[in-house]
PDB file of N, CA, C, O and CB in Angstrom:
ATOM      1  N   UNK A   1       5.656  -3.891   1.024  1.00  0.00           N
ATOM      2  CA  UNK A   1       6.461  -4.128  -0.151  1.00  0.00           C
ATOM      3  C   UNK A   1       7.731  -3.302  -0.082  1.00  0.00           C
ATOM      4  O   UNK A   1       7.934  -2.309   0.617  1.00  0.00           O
ATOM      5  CB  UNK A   1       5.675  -3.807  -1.417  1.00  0.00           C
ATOM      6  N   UNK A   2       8.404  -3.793  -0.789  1.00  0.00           N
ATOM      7  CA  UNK A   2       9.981  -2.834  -0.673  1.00  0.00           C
ATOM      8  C   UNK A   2       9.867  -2.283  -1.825  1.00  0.00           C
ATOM      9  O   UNK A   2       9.047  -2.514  -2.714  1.00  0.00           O
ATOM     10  CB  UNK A   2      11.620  -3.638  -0.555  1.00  0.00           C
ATOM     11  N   UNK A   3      11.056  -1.249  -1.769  1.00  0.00           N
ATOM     12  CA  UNK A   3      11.217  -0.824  -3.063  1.00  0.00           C
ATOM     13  C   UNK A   3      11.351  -1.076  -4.000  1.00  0.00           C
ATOM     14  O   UNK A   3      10.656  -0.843  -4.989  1.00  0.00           O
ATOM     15  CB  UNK A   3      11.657  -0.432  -3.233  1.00  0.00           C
ATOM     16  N   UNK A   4      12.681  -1.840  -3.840  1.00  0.00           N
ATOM     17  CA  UNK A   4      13.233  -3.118  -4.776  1.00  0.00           C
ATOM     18  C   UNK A   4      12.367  -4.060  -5.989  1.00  0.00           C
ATOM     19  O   UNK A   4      12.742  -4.544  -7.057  1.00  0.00           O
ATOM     20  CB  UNK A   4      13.625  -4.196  -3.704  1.00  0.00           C
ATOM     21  N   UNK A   5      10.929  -4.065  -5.214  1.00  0.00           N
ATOM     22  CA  UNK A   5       9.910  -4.807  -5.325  1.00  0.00           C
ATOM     23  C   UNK A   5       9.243  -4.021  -6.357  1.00  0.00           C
ATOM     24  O   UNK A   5       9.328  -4.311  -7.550  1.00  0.00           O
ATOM     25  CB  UNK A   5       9.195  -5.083  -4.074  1.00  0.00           C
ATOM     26  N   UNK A   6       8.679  -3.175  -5.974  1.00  0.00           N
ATOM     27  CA  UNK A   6       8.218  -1.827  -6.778  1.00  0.00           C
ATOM     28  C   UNK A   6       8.690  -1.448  -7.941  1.00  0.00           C
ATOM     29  O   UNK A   6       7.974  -1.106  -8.882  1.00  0.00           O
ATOM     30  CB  UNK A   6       8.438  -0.734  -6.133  1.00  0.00           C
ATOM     31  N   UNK A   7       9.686  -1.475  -7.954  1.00  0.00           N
ATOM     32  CA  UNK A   7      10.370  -0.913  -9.149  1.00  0.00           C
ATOM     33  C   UNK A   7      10.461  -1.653 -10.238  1.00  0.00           C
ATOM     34  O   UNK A   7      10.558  -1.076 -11.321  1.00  0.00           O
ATOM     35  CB  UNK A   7      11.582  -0.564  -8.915  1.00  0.00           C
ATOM     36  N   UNK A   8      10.447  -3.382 -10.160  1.00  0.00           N
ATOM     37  CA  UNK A   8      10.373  -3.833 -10.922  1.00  0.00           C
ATOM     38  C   UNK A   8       8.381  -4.346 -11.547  1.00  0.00           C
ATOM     39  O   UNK A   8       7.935  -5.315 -12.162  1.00  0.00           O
ATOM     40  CB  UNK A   8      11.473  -4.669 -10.516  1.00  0.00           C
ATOM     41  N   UNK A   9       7.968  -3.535 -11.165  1.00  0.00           N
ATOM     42  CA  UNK A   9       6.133  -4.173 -11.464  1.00  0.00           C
ATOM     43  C   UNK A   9       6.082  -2.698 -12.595  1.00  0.00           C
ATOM     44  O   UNK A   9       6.762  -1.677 -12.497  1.00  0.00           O
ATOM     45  CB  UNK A   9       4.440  -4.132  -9.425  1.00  0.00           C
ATOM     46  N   UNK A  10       5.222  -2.975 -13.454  1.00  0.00           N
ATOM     47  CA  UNK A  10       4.761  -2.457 -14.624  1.00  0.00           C
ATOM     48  C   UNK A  10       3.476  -1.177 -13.743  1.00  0.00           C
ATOM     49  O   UNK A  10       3.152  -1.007 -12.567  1.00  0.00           O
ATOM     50  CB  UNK A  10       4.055  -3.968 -15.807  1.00  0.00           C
ATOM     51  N   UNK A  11       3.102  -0.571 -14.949  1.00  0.00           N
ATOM     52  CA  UNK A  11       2.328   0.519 -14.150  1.00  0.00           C
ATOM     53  C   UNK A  11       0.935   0.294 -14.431  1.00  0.00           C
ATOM     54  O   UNK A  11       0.163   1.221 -14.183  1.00  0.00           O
ATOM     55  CB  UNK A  11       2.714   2.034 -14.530  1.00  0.00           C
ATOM     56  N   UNK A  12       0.583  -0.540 -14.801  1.00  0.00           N
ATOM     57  CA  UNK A  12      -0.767  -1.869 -14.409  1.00  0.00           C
ATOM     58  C   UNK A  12      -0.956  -2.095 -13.608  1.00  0.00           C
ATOM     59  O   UNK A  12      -2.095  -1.952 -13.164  1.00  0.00           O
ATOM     60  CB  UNK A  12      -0.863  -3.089 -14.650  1.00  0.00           C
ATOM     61  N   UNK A  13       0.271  -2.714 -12.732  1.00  0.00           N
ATOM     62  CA  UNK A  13       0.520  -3.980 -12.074  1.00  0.00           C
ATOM     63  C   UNK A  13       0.739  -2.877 -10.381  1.00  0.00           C
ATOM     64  O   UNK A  13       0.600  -3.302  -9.234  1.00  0.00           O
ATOM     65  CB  UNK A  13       2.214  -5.134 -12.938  1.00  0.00           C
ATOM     66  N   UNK A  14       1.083  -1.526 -10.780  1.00  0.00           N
ATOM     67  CA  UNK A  14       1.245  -0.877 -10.055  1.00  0.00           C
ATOM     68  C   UNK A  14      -0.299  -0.219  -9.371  1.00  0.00           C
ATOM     69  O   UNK A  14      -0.625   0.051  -8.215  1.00  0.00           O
ATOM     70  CB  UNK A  14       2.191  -0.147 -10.659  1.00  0.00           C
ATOM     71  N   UNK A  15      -0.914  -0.137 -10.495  1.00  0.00           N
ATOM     72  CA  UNK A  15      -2.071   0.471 -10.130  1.00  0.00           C
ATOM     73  C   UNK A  15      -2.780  -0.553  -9.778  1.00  0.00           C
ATOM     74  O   UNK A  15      -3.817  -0.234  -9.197  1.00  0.00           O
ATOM     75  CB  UNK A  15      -2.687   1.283 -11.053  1.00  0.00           C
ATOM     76  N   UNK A  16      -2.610  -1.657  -9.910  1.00  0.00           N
ATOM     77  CA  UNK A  16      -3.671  -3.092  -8.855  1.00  0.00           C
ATOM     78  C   UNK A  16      -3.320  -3.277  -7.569  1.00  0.00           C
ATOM     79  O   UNK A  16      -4.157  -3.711  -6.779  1.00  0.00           O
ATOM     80  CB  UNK A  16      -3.502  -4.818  -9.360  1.00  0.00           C
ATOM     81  N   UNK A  17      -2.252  -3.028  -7.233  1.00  0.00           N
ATOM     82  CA  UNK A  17      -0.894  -3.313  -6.293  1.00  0.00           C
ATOM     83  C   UNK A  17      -2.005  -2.146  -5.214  1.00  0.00           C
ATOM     84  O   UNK A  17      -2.830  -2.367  -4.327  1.00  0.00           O
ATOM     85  CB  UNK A  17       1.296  -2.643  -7.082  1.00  0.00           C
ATOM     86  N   UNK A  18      -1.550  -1.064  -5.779  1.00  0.00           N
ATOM     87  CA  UNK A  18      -1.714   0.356  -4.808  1.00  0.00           C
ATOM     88  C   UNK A  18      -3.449   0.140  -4.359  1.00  0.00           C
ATOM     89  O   UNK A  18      -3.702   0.190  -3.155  1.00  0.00           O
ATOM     90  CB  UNK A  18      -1.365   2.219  -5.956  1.00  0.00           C
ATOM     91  N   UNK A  19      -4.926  -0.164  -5.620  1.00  0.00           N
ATOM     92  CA  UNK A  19      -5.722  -0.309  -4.940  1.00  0.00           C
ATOM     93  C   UNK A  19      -5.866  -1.449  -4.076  1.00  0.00           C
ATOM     94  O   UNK A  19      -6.720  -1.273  -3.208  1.00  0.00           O
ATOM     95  CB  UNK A  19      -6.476  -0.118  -5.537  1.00  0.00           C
ATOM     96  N   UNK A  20      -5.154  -2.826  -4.046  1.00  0.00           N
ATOM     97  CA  UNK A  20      -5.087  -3.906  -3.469  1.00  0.00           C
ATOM     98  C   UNK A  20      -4.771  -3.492  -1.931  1.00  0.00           C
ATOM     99  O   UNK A  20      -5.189  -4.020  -0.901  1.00  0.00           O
ATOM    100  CB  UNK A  20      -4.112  -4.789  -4.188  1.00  0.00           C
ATOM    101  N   UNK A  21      -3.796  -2.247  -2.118  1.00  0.00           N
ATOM    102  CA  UNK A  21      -3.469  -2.503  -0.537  1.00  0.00           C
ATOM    103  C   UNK A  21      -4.187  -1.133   0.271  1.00  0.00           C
ATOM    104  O   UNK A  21      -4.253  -1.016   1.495  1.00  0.00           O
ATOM    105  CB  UNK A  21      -1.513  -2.575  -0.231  1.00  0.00           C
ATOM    106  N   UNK A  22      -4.697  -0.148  -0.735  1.00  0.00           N
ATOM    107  CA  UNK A  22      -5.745   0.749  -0.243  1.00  0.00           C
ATOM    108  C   UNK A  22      -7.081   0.154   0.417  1.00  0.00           C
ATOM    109  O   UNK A  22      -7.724   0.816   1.232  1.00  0.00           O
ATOM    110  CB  UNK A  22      -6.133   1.562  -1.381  1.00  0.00           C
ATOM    111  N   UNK A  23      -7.387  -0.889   0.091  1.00  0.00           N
ATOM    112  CA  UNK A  23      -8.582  -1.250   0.585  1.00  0.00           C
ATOM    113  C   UNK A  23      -7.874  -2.582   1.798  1.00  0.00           C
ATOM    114  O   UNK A  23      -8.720  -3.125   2.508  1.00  0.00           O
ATOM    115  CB  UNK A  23      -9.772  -1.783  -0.866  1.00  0.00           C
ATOM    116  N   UNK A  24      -6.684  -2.944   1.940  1.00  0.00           N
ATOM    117  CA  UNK A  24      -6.489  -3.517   3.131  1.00  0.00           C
ATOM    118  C   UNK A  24      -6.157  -2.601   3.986  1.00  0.00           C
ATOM    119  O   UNK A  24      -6.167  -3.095   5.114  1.00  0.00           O
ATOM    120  CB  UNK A  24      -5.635  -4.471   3.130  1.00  0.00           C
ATOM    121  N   UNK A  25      -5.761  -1.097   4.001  1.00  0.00           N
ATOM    122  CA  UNK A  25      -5.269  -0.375   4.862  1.00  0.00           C
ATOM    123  C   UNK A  25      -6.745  -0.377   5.664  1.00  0.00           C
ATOM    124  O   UNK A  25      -7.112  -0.721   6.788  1.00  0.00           O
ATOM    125  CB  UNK A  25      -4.531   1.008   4.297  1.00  0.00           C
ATOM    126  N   UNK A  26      -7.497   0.289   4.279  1.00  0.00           N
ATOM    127  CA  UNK A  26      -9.009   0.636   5.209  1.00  0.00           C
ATOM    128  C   UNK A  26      -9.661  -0.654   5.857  1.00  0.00           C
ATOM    129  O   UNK A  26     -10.292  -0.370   6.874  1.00  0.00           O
ATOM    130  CB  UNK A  26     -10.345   1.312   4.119  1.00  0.00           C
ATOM    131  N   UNK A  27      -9.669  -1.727   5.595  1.00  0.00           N
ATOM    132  CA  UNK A  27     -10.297  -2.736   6.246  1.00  0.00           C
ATOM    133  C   UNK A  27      -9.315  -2.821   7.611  1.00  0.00           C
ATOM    134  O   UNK A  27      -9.851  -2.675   8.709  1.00  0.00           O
ATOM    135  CB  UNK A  27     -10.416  -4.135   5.270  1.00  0.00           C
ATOM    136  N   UNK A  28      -8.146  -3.015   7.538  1.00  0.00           N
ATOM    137  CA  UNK A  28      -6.946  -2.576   8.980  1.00  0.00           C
ATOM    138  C   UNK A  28      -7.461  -1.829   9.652  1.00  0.00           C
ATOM    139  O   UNK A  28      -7.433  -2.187  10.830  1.00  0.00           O
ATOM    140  CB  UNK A  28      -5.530  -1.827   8.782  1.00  0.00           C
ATOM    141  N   UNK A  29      -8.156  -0.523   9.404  1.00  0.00           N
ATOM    142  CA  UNK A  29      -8.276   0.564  10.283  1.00  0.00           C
ATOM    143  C   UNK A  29      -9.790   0.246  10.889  1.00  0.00           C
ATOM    144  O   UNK A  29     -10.139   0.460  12.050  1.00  0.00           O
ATOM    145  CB  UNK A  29      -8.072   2.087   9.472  1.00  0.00           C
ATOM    146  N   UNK A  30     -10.485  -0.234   9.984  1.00  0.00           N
ATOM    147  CA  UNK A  30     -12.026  -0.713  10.326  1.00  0.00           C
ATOM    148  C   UNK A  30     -12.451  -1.475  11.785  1.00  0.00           C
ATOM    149  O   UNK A  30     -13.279  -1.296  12.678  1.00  0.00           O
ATOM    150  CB  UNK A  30     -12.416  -1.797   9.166  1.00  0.00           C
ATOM    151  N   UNK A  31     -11.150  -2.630  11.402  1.00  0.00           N
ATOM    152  CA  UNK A  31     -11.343  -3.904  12.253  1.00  0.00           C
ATOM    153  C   UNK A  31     -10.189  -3.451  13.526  1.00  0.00           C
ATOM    154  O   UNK A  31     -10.231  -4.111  14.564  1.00  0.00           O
ATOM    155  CB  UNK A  31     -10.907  -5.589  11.242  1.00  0.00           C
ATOM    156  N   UNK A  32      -9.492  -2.672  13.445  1.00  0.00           N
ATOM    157  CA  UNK A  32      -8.666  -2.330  14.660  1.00  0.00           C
ATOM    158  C   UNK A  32      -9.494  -1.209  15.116  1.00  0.00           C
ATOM    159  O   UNK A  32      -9.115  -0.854  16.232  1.00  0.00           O
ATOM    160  CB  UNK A  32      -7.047  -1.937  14.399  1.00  0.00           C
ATOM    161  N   UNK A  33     -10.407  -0.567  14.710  1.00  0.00           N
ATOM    162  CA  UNK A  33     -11.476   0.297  15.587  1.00  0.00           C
ATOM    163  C   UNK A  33     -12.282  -0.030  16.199  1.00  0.00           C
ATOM    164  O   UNK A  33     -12.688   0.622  17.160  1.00  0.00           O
ATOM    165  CB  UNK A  33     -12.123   0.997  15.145  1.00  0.00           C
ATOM    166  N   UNK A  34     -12.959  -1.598  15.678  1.00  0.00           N
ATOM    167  CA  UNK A  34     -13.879  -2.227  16.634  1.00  0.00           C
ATOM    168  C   UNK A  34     -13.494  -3.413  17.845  1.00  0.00           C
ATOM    169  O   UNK A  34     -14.226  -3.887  18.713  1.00  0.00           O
ATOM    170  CB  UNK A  34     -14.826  -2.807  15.746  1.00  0.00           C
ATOM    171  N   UNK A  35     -12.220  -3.655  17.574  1.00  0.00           N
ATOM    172  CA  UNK A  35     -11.623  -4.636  18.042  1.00  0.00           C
ATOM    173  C   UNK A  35     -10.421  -4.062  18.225  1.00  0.00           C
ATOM    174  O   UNK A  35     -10.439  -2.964  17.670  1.00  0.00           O
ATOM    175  CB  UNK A  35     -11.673  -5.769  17.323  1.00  0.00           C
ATOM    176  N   UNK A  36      -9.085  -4.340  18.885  1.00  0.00           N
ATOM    177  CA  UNK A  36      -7.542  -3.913  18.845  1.00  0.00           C
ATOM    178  C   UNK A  36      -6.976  -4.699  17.763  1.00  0.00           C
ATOM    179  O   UNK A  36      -7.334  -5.859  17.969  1.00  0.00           O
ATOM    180  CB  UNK A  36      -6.684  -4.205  20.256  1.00  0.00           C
ATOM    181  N   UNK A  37      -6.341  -4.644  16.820  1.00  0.00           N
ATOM    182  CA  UNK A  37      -6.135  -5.830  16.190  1.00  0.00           C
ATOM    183  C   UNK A  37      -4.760  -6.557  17.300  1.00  0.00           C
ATOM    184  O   UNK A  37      -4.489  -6.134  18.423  1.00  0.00           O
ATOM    185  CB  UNK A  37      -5.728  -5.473  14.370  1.00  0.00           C
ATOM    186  N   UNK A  38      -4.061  -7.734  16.578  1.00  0.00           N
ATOM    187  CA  UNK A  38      -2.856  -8.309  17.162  1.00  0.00           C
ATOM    188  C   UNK A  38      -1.947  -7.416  17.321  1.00  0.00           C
ATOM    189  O   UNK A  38      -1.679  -6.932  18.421  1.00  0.00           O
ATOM    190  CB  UNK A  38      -2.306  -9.316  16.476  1.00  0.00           C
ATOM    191  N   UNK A  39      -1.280  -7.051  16.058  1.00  0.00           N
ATOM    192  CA  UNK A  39      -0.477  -6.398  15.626  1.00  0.00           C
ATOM    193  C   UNK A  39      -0.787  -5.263  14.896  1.00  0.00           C
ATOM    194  O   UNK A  39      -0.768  -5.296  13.666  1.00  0.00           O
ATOM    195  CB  UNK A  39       0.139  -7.060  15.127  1.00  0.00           C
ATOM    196  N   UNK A  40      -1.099  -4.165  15.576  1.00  0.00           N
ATOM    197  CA  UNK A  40      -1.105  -2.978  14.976  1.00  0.00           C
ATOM    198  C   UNK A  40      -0.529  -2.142  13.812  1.00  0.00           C
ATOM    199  O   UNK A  40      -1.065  -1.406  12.983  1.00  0.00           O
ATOM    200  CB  UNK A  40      -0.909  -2.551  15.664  1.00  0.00           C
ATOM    201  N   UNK A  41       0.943  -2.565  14.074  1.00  0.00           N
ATOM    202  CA  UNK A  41       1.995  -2.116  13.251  1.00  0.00           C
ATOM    203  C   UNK A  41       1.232  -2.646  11.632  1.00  0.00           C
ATOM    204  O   UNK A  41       1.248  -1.851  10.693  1.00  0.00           O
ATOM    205  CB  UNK A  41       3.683  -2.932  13.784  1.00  0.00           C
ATOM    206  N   UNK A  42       0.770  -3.665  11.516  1.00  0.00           N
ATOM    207  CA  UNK A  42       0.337  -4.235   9.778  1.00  0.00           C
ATOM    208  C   UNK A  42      -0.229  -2.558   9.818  1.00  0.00           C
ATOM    209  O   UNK A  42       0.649  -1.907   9.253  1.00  0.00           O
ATOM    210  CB  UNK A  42      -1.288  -6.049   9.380  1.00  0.00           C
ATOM    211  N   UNK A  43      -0.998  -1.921  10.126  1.00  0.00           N
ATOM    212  CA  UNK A  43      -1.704  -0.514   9.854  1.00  0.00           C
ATOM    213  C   UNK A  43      -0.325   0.791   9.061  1.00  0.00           C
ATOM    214  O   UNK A  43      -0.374   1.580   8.117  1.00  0.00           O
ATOM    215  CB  UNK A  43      -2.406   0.125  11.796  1.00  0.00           C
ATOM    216  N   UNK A  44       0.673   0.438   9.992  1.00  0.00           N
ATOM    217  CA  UNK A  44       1.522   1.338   9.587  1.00  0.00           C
ATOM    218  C   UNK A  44       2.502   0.985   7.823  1.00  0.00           C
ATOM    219  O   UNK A  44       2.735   1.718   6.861  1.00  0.00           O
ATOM    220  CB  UNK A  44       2.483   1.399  10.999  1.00  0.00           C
ATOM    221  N   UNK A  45       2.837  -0.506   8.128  1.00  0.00           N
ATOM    222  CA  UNK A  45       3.383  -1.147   7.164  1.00  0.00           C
ATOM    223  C   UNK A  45       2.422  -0.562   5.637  1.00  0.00           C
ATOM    224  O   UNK A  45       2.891   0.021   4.660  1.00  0.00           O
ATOM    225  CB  UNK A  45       3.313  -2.854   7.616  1.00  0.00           C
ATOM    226  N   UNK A  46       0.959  -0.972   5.890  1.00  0.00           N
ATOM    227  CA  UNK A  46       0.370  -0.972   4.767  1.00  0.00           C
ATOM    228  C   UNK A  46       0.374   0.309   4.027  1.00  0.00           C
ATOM    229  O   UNK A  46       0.407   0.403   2.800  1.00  0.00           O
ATOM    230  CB  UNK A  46      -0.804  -1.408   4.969  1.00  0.00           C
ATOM    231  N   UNK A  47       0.336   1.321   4.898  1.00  0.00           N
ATOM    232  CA  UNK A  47       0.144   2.990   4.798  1.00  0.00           C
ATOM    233  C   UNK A  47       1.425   3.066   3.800  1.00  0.00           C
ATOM    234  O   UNK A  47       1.368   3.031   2.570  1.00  0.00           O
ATOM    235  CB  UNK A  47       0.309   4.084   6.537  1.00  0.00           C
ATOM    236  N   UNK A  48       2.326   3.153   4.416  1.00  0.00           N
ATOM    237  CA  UNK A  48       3.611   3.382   4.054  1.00  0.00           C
ATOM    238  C   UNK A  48       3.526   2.344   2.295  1.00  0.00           C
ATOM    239  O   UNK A  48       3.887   2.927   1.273  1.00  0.00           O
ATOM    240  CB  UNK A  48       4.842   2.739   5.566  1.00  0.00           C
ATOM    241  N   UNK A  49       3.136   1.187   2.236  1.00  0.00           N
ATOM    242  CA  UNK A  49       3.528   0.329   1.081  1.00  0.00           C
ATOM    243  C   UNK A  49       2.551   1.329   0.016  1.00  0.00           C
ATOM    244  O   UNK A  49       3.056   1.560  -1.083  1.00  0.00           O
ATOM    245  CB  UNK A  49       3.073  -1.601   1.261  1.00  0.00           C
ATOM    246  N   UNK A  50       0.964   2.018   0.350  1.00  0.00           N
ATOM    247  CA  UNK A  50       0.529   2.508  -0.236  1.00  0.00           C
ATOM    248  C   UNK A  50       1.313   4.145  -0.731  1.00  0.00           C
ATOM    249  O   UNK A  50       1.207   4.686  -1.832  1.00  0.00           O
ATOM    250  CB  UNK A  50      -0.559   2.295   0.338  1.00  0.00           C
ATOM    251  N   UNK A  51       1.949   4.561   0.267  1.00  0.00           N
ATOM    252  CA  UNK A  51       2.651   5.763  -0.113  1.00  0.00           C
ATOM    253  C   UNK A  51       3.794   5.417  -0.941  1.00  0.00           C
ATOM    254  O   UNK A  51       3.936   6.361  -1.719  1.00  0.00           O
ATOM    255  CB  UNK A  51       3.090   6.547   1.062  1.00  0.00           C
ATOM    256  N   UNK A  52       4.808   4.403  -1.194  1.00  0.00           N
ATOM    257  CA  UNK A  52       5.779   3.740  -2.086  1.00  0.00           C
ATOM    258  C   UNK A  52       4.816   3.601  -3.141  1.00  0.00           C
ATOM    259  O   UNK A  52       5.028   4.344  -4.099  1.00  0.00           O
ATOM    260  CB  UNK A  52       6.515   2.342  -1.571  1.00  0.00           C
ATOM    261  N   UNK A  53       3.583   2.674  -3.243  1.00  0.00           N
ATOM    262  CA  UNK A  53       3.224   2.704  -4.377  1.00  0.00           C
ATOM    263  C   UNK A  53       3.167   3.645  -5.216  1.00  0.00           C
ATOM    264  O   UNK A  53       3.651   3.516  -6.341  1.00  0.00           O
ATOM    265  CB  UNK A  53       2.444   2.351  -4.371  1.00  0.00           C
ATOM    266  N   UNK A  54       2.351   5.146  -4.669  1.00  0.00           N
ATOM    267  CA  UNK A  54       1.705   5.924  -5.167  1.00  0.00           C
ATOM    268  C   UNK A  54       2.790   6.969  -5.578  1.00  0.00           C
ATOM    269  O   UNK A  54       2.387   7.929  -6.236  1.00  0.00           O
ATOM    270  CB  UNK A  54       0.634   6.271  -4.342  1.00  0.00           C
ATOM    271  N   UNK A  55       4.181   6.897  -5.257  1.00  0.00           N
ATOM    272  CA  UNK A  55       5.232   7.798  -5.404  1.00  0.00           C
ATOM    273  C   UNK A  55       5.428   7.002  -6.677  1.00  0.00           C
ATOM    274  O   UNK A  55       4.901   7.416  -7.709  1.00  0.00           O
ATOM    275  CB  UNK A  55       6.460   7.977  -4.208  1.00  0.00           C
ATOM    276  N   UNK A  56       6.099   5.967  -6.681  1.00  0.00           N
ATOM    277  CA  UNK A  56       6.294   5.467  -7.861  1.00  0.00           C
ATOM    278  C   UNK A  56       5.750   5.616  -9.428  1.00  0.00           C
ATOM    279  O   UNK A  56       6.280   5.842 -10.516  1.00  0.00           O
ATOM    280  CB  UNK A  56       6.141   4.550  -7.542  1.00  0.00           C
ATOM    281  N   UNK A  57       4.394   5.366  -8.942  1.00  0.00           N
ATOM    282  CA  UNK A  57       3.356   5.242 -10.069  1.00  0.00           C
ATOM    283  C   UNK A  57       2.793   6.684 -10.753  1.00  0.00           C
ATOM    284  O   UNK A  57       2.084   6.906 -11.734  1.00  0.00           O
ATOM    285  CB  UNK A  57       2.075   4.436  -9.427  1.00  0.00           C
ATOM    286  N   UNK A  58       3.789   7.997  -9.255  1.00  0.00           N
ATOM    287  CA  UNK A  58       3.199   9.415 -10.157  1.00  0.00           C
ATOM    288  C   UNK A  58       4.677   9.595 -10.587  1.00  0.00           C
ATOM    289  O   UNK A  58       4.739  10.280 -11.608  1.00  0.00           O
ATOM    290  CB  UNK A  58       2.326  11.048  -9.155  1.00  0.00           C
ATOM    291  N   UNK A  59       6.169   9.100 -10.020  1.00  0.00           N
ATOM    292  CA  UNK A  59       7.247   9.098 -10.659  1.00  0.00           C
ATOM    293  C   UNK A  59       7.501   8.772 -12.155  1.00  0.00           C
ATOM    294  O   UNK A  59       8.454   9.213 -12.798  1.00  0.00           O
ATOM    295  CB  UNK A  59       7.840   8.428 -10.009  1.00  0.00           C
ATOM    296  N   UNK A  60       6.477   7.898 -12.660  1.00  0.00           N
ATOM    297  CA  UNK A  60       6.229   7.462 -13.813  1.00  0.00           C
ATOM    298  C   UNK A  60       5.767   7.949 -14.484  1.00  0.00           C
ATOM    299  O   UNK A  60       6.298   7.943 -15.594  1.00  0.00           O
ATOM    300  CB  UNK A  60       5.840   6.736 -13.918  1.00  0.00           C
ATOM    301  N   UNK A  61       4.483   8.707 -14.321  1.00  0.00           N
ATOM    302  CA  UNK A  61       3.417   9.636 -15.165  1.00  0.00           C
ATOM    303  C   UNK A  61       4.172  10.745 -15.582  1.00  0.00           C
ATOM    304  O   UNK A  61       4.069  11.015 -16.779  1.00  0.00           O
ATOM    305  CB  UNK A  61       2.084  10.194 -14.322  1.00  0.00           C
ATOM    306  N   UNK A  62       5.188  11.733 -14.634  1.00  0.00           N
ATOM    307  CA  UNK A  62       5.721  12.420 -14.793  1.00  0.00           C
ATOM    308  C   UNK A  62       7.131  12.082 -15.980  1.00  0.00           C
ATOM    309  O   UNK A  62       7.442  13.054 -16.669  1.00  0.00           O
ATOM    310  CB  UNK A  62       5.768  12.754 -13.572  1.00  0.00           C
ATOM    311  N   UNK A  63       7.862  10.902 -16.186  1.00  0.00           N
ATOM    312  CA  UNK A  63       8.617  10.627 -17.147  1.00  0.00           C
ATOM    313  C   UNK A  63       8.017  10.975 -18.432  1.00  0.00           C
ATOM    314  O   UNK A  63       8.632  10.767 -19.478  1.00  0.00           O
ATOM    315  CB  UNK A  63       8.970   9.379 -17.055  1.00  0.00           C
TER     316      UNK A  63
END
């Protein structure tokens, strides 16, 4: 997800977002441990979309 993206989702929508892609990171890391996946990089992408999420959503708490 981009930022761009982020910024406009509610902090609901944020907190579905962030566990939505917490549990694809870990299923990424699962299935590229037993197997290589294709594309590895989805592992890095997802990490990173979960760290945007989670900045955001404590950027908020803190307002």
């Amino acid at each position: 997800m981009k930022q761009s993206e982020i910024k406009e989702l509610s902090v609901d929508e944020l907190k579905d977002k962030l566990a939505e892609y917490k549990k694809q990171h870990a299923d990424l890391k699962m299935a590229h441990s037993v197997t290589p996946l294709e594309n590895p990089l989805q592992i890095r992408q997802t990490r990173r979309s979960v760290a945007r999420l989670a900045t955001e959503l404590s950027k908020r708490e803190i307002q």
